[in-house]
N, C-alpha and C positions, 0 to 999 in steps of 0.2 A: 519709515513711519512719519508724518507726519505732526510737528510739532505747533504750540501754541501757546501766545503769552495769555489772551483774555480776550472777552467778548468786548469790543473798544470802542462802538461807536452803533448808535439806534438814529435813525430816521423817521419820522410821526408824519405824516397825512391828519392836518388839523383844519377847522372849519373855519375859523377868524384867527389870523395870523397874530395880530396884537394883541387879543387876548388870551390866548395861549402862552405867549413869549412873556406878557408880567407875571404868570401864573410859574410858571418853571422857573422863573425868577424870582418873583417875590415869595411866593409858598413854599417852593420845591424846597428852594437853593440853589440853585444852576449858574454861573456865572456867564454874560454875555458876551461872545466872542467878536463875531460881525456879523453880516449879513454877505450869501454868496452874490456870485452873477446871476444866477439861476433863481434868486429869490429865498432861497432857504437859509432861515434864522439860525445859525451857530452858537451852542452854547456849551459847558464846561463844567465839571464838576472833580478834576483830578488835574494832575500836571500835562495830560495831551493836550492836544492842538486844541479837538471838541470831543464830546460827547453826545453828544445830541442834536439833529437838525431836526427844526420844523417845516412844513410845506402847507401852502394856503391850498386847498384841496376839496370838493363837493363833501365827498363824505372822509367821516375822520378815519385812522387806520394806522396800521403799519407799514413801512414805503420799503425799509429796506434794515436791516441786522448784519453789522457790519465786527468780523473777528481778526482780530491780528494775530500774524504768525511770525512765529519767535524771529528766523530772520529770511534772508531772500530764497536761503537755498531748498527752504521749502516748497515756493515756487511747485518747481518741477514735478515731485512725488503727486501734489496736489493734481495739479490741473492732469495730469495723466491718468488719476484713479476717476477725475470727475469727468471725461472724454471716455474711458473705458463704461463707466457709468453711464453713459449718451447724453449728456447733459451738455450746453451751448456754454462754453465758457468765451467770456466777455473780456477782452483788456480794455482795462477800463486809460482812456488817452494822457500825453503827457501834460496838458495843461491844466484837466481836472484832478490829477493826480499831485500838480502843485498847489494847486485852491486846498486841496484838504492836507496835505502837508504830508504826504503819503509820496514813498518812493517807486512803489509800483502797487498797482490793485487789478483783482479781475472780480467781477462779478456775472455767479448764475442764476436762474431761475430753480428754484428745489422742490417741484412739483409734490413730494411727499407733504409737505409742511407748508403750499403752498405759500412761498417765498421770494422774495428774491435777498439773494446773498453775498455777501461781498470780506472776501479775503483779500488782504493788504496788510505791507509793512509801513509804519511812518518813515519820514524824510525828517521831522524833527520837533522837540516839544514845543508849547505855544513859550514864547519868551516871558511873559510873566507870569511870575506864581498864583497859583489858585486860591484863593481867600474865599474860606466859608464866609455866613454868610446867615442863615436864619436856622441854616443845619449844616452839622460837621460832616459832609457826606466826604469819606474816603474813598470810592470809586465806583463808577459801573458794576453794578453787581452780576445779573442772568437776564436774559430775556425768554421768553417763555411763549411758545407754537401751541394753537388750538390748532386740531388738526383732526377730522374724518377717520384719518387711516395711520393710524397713530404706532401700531406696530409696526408697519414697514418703513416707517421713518425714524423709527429707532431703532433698526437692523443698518438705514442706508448710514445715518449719520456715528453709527458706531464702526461698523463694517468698509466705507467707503470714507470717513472725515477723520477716523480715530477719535474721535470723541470716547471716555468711558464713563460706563454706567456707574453711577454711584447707590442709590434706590430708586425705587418706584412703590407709588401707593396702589396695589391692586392691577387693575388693566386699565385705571385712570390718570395718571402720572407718573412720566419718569424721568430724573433728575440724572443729569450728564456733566463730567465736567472737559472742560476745553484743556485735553490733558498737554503737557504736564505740569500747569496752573492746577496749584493746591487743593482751591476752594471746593466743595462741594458739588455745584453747580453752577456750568456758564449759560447752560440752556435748560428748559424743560420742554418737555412735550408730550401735551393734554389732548385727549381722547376726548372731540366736542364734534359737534354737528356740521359744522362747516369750518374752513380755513379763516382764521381770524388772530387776533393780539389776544394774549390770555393775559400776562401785565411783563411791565418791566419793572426791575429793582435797579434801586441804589442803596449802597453799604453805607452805614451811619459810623462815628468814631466812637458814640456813646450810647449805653441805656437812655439816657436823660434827653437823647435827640426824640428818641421814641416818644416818651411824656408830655416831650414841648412840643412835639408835632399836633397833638391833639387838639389843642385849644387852637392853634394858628389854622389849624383844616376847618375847622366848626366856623373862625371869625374870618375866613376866605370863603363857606358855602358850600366847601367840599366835602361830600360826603364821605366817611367813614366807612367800611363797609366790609369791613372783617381785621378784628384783633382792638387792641393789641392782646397778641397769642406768644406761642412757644411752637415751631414745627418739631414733629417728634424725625422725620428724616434728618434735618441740616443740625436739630438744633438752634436754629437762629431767632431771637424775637421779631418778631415782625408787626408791624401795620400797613393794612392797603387801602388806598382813599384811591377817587375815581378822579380825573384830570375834568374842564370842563366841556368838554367832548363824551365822555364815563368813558376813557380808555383808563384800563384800572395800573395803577402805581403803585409801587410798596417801599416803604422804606425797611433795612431790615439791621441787626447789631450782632454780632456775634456769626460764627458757619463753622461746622467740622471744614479741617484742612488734609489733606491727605499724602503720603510721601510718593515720589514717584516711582520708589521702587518698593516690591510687596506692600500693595495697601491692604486693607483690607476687603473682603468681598461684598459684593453690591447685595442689599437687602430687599426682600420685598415686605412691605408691611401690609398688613389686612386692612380693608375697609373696614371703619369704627368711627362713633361720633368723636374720638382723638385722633383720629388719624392723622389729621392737617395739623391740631393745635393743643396740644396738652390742655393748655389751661380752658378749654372749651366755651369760645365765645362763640356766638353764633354770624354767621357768613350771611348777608347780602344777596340775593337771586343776581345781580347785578354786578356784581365781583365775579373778574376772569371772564365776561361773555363776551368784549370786546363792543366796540361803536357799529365799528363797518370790517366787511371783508378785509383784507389784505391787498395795497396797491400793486397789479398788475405791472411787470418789468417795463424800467422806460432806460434802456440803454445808451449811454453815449455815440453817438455815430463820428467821432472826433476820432480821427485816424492815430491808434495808439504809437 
């Protein structure tokens, strides 16, 4: 079976590079790492290398979702289940696999989820400590697949990635986690019209990050545009405000954690106007639709 620390590293396809990069920076909290050869802005939010790369790009998007596995000898299991699967697994080469600080990495294309994906172990953490910053973000939280064909991508990525189910809201969402990582959820995957970013989360240390978020999103522009709530799945409080592209963000505090042996069984919960949010604020038509499609795979041709 295949093992997994956490979902470790999101990729953006963003429209103006600089102004993106104060934005993650000044509003998020994201800490600035450097900038690659390639062009893409590296930044930080937990003790890894990065967390998040920007890319100057026509339209805004998601480039690429990137999950670490616990250690090398996963390797094998993996890429065998994802070959059996027909899927082009990619080794990703040894000198971009030093740029990100990454021991070895392969990236696929995930046609269910319209994706490309990228499973890697690091080589080593960034040498200096991570200092909040406007928010106490304690790490990458889920990233979250709109997706057409939404149940068979939750058959491939439970059945072929080991991912497990934790709930789902009806045949609209279902929440997975990057087992045997605790949390609730390292992915979801939403039943939407076409392939696209439904949002990315980052974990807060505090209620009070939540609070303060509010006012700092209002006097940066950024719209609001659902919560702050209570999800009745995770549990977790959350806010989601739109980046300035509307690819949508969430900050969130609190998550059911789960053991990795007998957990409990994964729920389905009924569509209700609480379904998403106990305390029932109202959602944004604009929350989770994404900017743009999903960037189309640009593999390394750097002989691994």
């Amino acid at each position: 079976m295949v093992r997994y620390r956490k979902l470790g590293r999101i990729e953006l396809n963003v429209t103006a590079l600089d102004r993106a990069r104060r934005f993650y920076e000044d509003v998020v909290g994201l800490q600035y790492v450097d900038t690659d050869t390639d062009g893409g802005v590296r930044l930080r939010c937990d003790h890894e290398h990065h967390s998040l790369v920007l890319y100057e790009a026509r339209e805004a998007g998601l480039r690429c979702a990137g999950f670490m596995l616990e250690d090398v000898a996963q390797f094998e299991p993996l890429i065998g289940r994802l070959v059996d699967a027909g899927l082009d697994v990619q080794e990703t080469g040894q000198v971009a696999c030093a740029s990100r600080a990454q021991s070895r990495a392969v990236r696929v294309f995930e046609p269910l989820v319209g994706a490309t994906v990228e499973f890697y172990v690091p080589s080593r953490d960034c040498a200096r400590p991570f200092q909040p910053s406007v928010a106490r973000i304690q790490r990458l939280g889920h990233v979250v697949f709109n997706t057409p064909d939404a149940a068979r991508a939750v058959a491939f990525w439970r059945d072929v990635l080991n991912f497990r189910e934790s709930d789902s809201v009806g045949e609209f969402i279902t929440f997975m986690r990057c087992w045997p990582n605790p949390y609730h959820h390292g992915i979801g995957i939403a039943k939407f019209e076409r392939h696209a970013l439904h949002h990315v989360n980052y974990m807060v240390t505090e209620i009070d990050d939540i609070g303060r978020a509010l006012s700092r999103l209002k006097a940066a522009g950024s719209d609001v545009v659902f919560g702050p709530g209570r999800h009745p799945a995770s549990d977790s409080v959350f806010l989601y405000f739109l980046d300035p592209d509307g690819l949508t963000m969430e900050y969130s505090f609190g998550m059911e954690a789960f053991p990795e042996s007998f957990p409990r069984a994964a729920r389905r919960i009924e569509p209700s106007p609480i379904a998403l949010d106990y305390w029932g604020s109202a959602r944004d038509p604009r929350c989770f639709t994404g900017a743009g499609a999903n960037a189309r795979p640009e593999f390394s041709k750097e002989k691994a």
